[in-house]
mmCIF file as Biopython writes it, N, C-alpha, C and O atoms, coordinates in Angstrom:
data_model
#
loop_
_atom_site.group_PDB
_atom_site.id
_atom_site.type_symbol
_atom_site.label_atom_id
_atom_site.label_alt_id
_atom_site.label_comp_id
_atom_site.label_asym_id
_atom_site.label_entity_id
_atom_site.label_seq_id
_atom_site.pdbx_PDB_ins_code
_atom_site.Cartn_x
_atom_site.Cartn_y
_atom_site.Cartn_z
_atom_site.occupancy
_atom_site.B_iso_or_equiv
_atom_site.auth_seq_id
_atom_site.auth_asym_id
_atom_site.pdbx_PDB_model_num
ATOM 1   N N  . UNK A ? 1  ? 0.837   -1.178 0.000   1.0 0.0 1  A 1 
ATOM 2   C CA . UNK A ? 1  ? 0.000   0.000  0.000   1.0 0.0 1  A 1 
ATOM 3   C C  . UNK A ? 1  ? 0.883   1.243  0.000   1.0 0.0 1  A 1 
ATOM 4   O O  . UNK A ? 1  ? 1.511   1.615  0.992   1.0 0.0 1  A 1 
ATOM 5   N N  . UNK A ? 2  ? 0.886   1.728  -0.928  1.0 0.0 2  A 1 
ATOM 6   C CA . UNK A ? 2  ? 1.711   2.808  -0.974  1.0 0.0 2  A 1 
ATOM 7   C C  . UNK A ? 2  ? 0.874   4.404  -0.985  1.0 0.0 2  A 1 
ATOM 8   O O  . UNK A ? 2  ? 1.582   5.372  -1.266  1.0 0.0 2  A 1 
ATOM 9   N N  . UNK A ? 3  ? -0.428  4.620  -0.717  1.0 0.0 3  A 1 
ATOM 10  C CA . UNK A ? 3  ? -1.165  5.481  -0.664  1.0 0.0 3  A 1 
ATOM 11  C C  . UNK A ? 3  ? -2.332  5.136  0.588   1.0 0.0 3  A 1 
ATOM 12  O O  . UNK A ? 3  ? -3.515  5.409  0.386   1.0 0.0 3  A 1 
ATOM 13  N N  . UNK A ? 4  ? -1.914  4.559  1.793   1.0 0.0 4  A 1 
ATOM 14  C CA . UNK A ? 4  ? -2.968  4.610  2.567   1.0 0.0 4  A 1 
ATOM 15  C C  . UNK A ? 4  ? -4.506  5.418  2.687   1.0 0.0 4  A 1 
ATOM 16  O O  . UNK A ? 4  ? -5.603  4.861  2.687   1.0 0.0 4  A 1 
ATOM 17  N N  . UNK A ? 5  ? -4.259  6.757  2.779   1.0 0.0 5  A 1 
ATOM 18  C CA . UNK A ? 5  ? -5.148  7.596  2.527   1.0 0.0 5  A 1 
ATOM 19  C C  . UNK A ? 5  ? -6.137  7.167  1.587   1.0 0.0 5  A 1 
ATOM 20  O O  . UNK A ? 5  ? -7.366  7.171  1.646   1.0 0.0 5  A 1 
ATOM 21  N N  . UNK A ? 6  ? -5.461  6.856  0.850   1.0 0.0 6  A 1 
ATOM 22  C CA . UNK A ? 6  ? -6.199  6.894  -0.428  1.0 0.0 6  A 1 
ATOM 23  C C  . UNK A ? 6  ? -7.092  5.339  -0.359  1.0 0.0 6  A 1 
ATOM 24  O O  . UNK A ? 6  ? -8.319  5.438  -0.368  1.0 0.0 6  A 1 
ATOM 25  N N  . UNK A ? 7  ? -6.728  4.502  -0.319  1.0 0.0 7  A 1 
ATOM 26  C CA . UNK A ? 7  ? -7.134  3.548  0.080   1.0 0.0 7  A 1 
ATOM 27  C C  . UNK A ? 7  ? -8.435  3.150  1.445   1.0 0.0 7  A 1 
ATOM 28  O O  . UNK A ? 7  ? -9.269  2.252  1.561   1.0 0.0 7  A 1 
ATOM 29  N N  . UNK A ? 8  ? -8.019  4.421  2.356   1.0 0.0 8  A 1 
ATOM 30  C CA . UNK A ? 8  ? -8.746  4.414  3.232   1.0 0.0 8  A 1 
ATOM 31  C C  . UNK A ? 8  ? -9.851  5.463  3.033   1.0 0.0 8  A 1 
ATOM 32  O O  . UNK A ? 8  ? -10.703 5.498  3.921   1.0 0.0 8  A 1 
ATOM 33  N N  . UNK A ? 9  ? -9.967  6.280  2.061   1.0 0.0 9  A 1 
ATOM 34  C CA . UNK A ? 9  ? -11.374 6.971  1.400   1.0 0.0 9  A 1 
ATOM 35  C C  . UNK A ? 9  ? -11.917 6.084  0.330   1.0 0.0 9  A 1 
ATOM 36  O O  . UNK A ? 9  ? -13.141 5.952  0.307   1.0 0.0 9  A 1 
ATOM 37  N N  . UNK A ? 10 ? -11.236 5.490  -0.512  1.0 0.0 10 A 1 
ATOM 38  C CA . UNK A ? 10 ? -11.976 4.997  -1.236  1.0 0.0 10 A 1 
ATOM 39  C C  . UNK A ? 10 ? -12.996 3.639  -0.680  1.0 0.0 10 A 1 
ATOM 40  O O  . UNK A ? 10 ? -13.872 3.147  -1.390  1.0 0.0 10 A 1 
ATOM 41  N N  . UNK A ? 11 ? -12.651 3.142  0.814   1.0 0.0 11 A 1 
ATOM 42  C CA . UNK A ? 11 ? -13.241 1.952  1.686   1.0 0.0 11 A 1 
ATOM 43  C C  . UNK A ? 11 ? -14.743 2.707  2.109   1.0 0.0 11 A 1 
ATOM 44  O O  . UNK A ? 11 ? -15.882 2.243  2.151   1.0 0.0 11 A 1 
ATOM 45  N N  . UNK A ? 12 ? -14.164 4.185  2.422   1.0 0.0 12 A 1 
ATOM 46  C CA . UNK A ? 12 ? -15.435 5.132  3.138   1.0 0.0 12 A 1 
ATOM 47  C C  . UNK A ? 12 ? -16.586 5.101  1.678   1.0 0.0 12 A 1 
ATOM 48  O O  . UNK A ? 12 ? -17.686 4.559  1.782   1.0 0.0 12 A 1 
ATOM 49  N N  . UNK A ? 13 ? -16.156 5.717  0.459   1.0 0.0 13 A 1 
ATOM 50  C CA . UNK A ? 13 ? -16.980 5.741  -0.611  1.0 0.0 13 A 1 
ATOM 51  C C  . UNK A ? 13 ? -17.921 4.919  -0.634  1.0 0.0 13 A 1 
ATOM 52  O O  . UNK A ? 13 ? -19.134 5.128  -0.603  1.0 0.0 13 A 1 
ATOM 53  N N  . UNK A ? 14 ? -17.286 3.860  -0.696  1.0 0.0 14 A 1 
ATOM 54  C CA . UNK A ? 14 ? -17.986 2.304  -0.957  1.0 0.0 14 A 1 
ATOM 55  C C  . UNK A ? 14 ? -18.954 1.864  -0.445  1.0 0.0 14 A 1 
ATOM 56  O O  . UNK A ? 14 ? -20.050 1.505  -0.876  1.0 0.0 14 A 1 
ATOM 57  N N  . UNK A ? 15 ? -18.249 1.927  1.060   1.0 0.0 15 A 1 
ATOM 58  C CA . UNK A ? 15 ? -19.464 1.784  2.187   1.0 0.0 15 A 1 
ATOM 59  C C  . UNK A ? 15 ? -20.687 2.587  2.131   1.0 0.0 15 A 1 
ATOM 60  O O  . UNK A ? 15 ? -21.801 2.073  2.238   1.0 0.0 15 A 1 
ATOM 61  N N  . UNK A ? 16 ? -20.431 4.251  1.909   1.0 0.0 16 A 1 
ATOM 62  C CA . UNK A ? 16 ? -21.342 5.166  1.915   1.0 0.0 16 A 1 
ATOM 63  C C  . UNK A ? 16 ? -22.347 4.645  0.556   1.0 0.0 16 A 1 
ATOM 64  O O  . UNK A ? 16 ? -23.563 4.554  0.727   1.0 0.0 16 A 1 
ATOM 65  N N  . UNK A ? 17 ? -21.760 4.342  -0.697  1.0 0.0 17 A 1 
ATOM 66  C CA . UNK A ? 17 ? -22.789 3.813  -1.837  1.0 0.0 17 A 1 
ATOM 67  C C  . UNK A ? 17 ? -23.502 2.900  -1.590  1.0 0.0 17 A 1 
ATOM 68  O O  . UNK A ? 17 ? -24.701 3.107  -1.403  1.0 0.0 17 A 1 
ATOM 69  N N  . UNK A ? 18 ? -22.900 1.477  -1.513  1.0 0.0 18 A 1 
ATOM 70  C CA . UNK A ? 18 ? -23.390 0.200  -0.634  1.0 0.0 18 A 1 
ATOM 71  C C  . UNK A ? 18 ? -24.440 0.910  0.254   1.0 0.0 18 A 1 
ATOM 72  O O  . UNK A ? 18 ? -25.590 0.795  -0.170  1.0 0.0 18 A 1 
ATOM 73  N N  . UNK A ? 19 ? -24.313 1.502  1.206   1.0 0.0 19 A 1 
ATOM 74  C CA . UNK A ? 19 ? -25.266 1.560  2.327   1.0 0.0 19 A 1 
ATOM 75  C C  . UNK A ? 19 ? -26.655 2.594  1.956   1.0 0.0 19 A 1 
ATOM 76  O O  . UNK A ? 19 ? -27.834 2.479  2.290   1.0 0.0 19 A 1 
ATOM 77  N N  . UNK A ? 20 ? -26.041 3.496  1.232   1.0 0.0 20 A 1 
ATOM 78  C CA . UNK A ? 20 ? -27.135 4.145  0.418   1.0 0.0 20 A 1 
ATOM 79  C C  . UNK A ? 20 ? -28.476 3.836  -0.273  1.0 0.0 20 A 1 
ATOM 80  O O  . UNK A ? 20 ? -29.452 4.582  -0.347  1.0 0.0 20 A 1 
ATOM 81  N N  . UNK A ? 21 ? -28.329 2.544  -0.784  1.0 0.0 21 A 1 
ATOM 82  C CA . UNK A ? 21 ? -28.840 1.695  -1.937  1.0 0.0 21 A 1 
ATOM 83  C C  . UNK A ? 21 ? -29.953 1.030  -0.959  1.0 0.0 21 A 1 
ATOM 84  O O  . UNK A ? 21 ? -30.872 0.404  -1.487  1.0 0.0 21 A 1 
ATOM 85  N N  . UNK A ? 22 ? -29.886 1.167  0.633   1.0 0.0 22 A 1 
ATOM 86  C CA . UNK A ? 22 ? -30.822 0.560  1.645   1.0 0.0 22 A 1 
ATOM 87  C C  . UNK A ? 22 ? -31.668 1.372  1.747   1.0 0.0 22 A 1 
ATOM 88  O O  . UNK A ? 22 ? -31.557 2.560  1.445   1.0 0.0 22 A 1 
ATOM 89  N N  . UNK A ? 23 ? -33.179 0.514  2.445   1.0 0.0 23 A 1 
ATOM 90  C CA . UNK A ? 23 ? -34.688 1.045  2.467   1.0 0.0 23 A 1 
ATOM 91  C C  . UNK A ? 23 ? -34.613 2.176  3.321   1.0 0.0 23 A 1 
ATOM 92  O O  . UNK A ? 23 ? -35.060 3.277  2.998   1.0 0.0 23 A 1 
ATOM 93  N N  . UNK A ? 24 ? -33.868 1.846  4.777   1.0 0.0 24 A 1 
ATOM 94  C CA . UNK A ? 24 ? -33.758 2.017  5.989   1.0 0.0 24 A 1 
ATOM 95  C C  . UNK A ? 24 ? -32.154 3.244  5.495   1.0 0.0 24 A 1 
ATOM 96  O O  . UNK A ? 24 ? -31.236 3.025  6.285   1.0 0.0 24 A 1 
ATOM 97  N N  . UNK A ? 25 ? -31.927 3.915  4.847   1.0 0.0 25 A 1 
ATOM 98  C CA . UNK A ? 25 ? -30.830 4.443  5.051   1.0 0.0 25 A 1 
ATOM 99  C C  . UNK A ? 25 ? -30.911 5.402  5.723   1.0 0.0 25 A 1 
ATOM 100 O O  . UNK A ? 25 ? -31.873 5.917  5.152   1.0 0.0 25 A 1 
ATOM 101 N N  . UNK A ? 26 ? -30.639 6.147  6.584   1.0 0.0 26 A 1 
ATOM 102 C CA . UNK A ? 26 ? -29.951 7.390  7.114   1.0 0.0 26 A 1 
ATOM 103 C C  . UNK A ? 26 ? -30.080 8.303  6.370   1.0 0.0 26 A 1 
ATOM 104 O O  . UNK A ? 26 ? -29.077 8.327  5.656   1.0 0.0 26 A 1 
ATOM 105 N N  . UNK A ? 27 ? -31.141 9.544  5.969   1.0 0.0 27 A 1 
ATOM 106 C CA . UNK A ? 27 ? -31.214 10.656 5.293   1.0 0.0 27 A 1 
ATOM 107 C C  . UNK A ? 27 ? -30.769 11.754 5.926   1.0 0.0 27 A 1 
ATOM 108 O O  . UNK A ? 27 ? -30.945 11.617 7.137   1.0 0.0 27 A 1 
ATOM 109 N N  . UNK A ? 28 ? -30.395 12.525 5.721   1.0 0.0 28 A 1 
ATOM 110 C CA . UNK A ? 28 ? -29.558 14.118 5.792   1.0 0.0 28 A 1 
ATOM 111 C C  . UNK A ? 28 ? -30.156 15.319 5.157   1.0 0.0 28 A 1 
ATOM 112 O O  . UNK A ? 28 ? -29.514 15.759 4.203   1.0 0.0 28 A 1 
ATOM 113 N N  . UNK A ? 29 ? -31.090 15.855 5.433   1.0 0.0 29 A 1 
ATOM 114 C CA . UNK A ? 29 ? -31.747 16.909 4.705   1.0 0.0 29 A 1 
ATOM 115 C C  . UNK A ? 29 ? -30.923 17.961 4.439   1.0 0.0 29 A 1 
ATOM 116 O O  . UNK A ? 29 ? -30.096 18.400 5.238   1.0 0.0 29 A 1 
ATOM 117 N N  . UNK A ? 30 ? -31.203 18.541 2.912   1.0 0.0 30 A 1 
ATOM 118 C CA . UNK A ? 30 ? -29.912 19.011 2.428   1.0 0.0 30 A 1 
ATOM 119 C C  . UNK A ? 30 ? -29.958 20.756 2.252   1.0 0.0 30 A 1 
ATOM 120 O O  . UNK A ? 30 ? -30.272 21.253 1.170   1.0 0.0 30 A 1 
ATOM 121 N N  . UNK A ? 31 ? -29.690 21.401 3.166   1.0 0.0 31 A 1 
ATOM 122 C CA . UNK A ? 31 ? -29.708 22.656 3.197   1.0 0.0 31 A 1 
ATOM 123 C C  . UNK A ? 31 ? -29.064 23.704 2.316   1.0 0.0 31 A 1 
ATOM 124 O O  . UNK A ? 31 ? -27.856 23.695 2.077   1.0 0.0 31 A 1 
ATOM 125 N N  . UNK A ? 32 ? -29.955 24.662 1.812   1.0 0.0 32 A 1 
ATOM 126 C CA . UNK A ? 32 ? -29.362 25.485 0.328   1.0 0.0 32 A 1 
ATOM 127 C C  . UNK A ? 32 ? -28.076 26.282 1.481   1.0 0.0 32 A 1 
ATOM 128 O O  . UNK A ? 32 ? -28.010 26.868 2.561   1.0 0.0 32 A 1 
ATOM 129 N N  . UNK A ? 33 ? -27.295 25.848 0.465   1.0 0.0 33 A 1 
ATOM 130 C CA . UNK A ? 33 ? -26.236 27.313 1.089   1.0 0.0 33 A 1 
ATOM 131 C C  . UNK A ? 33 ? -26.256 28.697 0.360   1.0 0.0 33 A 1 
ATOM 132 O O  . UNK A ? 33 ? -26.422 28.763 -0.858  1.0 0.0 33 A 1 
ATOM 133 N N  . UNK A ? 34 ? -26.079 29.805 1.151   1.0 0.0 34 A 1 
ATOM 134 C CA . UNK A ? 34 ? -25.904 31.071 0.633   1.0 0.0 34 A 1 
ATOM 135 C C  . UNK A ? 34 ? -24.309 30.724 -0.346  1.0 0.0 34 A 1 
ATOM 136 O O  . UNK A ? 34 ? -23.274 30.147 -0.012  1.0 0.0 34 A 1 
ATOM 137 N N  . UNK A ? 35 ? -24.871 31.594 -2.063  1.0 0.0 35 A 1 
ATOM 138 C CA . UNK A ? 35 ? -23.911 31.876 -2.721  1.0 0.0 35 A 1 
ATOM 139 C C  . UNK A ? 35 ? -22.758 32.580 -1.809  1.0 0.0 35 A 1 
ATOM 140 O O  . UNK A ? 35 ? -23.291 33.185 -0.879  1.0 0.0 35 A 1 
ATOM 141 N N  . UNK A ? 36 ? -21.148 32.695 -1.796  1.0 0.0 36 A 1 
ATOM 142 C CA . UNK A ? 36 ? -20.737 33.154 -0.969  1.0 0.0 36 A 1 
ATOM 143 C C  . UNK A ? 36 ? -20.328 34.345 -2.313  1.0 0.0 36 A 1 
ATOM 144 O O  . UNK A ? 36 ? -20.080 35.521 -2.048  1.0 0.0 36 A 1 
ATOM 145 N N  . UNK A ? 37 ? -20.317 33.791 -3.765  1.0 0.0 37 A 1 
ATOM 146 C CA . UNK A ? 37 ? -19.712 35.326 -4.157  1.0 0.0 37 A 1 
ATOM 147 C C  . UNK A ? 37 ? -21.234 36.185 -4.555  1.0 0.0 37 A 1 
ATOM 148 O O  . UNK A ? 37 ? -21.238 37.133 -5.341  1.0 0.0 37 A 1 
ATOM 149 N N  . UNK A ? 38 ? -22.004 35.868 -4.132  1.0 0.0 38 A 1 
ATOM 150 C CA . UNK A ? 38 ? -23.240 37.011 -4.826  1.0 0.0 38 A 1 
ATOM 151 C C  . UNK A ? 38 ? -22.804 38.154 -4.783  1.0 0.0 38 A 1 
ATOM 152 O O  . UNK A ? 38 ? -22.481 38.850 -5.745  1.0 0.0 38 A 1 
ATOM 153 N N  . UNK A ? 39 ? -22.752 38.524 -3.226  1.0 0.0 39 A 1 
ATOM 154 C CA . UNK A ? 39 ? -22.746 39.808 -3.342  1.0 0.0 39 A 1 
ATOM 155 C C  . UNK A ? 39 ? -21.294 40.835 -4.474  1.0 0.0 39 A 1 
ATOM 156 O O  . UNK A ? 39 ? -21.339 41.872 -5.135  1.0 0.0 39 A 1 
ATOM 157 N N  . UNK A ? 40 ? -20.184 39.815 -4.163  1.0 0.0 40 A 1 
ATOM 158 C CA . UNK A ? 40 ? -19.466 40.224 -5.761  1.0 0.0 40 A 1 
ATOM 159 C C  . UNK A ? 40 ? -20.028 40.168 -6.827  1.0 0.0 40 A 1 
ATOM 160 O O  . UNK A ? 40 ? -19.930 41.168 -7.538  1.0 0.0 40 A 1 
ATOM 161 N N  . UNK A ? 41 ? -20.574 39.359 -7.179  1.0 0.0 41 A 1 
ATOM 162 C CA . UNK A ? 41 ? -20.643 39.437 -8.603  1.0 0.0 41 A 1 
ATOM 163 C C  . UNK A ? 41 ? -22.169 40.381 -8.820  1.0 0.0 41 A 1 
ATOM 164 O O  . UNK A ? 41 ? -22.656 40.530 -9.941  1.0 0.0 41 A 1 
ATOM 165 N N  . UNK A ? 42 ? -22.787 40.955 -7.584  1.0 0.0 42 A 1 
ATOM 166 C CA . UNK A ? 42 ? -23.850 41.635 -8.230  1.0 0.0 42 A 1 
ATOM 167 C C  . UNK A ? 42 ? -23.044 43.053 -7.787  1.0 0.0 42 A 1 
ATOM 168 O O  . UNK A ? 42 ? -23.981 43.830 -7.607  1.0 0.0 42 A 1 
ATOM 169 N N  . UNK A ? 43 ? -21.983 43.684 -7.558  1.0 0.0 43 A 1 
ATOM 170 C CA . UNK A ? 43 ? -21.046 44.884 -7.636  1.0 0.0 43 A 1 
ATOM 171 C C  . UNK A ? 43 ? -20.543 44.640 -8.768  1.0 0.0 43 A 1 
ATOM 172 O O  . UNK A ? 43 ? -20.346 45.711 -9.342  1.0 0.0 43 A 1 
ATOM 173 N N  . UNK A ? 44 ? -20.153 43.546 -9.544  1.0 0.0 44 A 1 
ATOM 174 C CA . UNK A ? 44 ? -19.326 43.292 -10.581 1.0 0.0 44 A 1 
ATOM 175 C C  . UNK A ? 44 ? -20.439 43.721 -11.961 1.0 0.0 44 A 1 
ATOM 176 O O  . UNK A ? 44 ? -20.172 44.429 -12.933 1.0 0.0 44 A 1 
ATOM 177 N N  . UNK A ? 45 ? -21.564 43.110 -11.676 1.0 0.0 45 A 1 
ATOM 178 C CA . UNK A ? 45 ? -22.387 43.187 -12.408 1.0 0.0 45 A 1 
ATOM 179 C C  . UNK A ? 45 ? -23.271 44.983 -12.785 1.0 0.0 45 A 1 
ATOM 180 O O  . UNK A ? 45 ? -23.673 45.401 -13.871 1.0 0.0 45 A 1 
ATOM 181 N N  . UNK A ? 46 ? -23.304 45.555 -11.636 1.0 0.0 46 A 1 
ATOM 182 C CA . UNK A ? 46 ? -23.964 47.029 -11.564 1.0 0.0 46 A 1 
ATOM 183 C C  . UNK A ? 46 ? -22.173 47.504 -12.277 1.0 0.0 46 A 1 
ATOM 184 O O  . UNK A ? 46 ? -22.134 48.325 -13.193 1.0 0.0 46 A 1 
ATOM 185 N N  . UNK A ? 47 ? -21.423 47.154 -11.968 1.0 0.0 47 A 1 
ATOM 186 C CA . UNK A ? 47 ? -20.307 48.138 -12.454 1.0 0.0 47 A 1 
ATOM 187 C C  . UNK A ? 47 ? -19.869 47.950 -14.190 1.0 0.0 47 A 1 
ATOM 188 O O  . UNK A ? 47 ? -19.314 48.692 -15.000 1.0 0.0 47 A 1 
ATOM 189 N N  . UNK A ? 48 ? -20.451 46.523 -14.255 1.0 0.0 48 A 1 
ATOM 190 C CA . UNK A ? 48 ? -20.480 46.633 -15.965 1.0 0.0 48 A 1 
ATOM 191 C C  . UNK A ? 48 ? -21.551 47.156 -16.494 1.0 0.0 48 A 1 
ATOM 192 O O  . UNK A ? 48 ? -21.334 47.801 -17.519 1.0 0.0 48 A 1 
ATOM 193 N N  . UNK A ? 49 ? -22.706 47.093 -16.119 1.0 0.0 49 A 1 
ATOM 194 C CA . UNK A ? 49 ? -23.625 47.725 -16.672 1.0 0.0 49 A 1 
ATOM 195 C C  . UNK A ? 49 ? -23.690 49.508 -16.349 1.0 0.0 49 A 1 
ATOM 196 O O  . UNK A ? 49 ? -24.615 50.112 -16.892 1.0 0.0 49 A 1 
ATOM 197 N N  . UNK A ? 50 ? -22.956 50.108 -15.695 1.0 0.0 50 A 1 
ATOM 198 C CA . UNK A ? 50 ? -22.591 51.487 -15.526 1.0 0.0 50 A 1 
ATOM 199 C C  . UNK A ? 50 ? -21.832 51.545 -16.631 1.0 0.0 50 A 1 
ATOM 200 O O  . UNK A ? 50 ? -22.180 52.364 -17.482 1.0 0.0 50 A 1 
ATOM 201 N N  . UNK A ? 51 ? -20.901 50.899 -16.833 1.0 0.0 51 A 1 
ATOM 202 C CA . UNK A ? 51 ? -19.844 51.061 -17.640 1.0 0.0 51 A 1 
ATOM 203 C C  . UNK A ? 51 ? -20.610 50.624 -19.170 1.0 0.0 51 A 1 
ATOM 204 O O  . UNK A ? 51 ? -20.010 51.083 -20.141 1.0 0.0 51 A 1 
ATOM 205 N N  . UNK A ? 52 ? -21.162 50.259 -19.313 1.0 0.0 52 A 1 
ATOM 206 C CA . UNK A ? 52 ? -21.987 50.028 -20.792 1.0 0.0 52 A 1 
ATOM 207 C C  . UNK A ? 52 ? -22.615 50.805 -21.378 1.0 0.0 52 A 1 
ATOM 208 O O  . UNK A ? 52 ? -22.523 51.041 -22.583 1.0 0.0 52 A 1 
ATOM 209 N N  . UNK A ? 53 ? -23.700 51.556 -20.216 1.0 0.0 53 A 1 
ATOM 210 C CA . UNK A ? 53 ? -24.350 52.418 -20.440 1.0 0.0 53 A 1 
ATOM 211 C C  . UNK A ? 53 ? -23.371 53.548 -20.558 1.0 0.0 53 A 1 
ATOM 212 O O  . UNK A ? 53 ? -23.508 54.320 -21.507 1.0 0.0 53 A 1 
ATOM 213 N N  . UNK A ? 54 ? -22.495 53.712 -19.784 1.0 0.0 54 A 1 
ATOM 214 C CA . UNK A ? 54 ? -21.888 55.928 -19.954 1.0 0.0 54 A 1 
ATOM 215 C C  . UNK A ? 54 ? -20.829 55.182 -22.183 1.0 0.0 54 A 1 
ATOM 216 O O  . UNK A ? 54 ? -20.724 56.023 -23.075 1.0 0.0 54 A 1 
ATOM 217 N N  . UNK A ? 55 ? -20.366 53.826 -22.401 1.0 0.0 55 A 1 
ATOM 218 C CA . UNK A ? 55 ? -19.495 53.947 -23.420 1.0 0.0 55 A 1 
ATOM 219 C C  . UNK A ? 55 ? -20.705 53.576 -25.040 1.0 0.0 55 A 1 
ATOM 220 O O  . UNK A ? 55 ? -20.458 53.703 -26.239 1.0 0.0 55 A 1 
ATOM 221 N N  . UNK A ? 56 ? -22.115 53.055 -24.245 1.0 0.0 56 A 1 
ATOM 222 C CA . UNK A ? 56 ? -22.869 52.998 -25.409 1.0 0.0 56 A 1 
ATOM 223 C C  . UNK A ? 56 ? -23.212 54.099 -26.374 1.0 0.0 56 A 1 
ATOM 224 O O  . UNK A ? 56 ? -23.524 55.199 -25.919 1.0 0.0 56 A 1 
ATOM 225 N N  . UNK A ? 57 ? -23.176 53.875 -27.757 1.0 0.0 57 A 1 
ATOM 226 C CA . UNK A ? 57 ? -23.099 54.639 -28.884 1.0 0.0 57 A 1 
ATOM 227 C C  . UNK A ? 57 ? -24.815 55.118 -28.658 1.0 0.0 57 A 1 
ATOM 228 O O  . UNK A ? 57 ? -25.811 54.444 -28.394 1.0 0.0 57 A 1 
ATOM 229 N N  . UNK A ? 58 ? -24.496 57.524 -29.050 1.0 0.0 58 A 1 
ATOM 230 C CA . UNK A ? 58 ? -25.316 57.809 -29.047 1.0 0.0 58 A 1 
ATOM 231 C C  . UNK A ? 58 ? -25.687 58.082 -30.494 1.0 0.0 58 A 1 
ATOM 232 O O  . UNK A ? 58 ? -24.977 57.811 -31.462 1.0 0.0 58 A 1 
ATOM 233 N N  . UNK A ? 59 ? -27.146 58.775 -30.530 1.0 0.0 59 A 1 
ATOM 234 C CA . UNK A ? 59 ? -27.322 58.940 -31.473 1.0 0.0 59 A 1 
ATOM 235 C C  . UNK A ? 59 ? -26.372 60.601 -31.920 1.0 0.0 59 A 1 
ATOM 236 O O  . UNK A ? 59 ? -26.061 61.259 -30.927 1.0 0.0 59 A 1 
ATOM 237 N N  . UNK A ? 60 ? -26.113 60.979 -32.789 1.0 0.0 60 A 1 
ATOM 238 C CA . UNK A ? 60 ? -25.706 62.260 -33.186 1.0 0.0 60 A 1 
ATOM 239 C C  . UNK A ? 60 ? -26.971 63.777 -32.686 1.0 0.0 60 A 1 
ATOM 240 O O  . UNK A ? 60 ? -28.188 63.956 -32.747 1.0 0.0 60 A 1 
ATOM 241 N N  . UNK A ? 61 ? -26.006 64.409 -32.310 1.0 0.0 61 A 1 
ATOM 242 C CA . UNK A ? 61 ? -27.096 65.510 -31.812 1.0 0.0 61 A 1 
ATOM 243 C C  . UNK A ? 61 ? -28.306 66.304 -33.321 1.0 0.0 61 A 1 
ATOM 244 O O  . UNK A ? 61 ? -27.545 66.787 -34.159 1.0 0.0 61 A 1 
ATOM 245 N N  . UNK A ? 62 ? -29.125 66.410 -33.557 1.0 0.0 62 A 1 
ATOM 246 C CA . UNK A ? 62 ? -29.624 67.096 -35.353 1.0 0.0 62 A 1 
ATOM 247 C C  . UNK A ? 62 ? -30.038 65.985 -35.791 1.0 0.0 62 A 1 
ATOM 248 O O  . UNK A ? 62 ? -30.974 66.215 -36.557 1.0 0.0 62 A 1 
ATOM 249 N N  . UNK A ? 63 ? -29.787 64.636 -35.690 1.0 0.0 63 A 1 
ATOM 250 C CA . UNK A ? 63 ? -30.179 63.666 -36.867 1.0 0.0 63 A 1 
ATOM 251 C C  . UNK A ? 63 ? -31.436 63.355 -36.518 1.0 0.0 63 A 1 
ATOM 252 O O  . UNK A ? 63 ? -32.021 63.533 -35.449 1.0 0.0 63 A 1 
ATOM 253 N N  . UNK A ? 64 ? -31.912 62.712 -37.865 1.0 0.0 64 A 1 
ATOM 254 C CA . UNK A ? 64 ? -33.376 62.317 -37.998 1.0 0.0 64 A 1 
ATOM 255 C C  . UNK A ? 64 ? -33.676 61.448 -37.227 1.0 0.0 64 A 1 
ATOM 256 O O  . UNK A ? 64 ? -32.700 60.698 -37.264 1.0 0.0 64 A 1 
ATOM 257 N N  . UNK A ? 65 ? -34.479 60.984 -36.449 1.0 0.0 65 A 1 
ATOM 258 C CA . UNK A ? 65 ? -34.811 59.503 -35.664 1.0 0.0 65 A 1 
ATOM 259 C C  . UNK A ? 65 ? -36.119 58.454 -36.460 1.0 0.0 65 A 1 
ATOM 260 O O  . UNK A ? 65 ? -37.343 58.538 -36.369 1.0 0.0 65 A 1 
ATOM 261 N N  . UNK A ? 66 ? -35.286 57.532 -37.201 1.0 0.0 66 A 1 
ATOM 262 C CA . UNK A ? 66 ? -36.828 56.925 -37.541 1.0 0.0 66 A 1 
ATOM 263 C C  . UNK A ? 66 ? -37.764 56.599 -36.790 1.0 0.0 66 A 1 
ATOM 264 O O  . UNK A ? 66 ? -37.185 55.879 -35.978 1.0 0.0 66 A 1 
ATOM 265 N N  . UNK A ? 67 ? -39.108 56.641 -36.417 1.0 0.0 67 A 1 
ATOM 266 C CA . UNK A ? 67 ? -40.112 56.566 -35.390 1.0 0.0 67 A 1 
ATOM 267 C C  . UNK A ? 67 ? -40.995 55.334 -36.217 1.0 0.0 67 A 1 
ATOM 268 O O  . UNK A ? 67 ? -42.027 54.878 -35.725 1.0 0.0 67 A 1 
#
């Protein structure tokens, strides 16, 4: 055995599948976790859309607008 560890999770796996597959198994109700980057990526997100809006193409000041 040159990877004990390894050997000794893959025994845990097994067991945990094997035992899974029973009527009677042991359930664990599975609780949502909070995203941890939301709140980044909704700063990331308001700061590209700032940034979209001030570099989006205007129309020319005088020109016709088709309606």
């Amino acid at each position: 055995m040159e990877l004990p560890t390894g050997y000794i999770t893959a025994l845990d796996v097994m067991n945990r599948h094997v035992n899974s597959a029973r009527p009677n198994a042991p359930v664990q109700v599975e609780h949502p976790r909070r995203a941890l980057l939301a709140p980044t990526r909704q700063a990331t997100a308001l700061a590209l859309r700032r940034l979209a809006d001030r570099i989006q193409p205007r129309p020319l000041p005088g020109t016709p607008r088709c309606s």
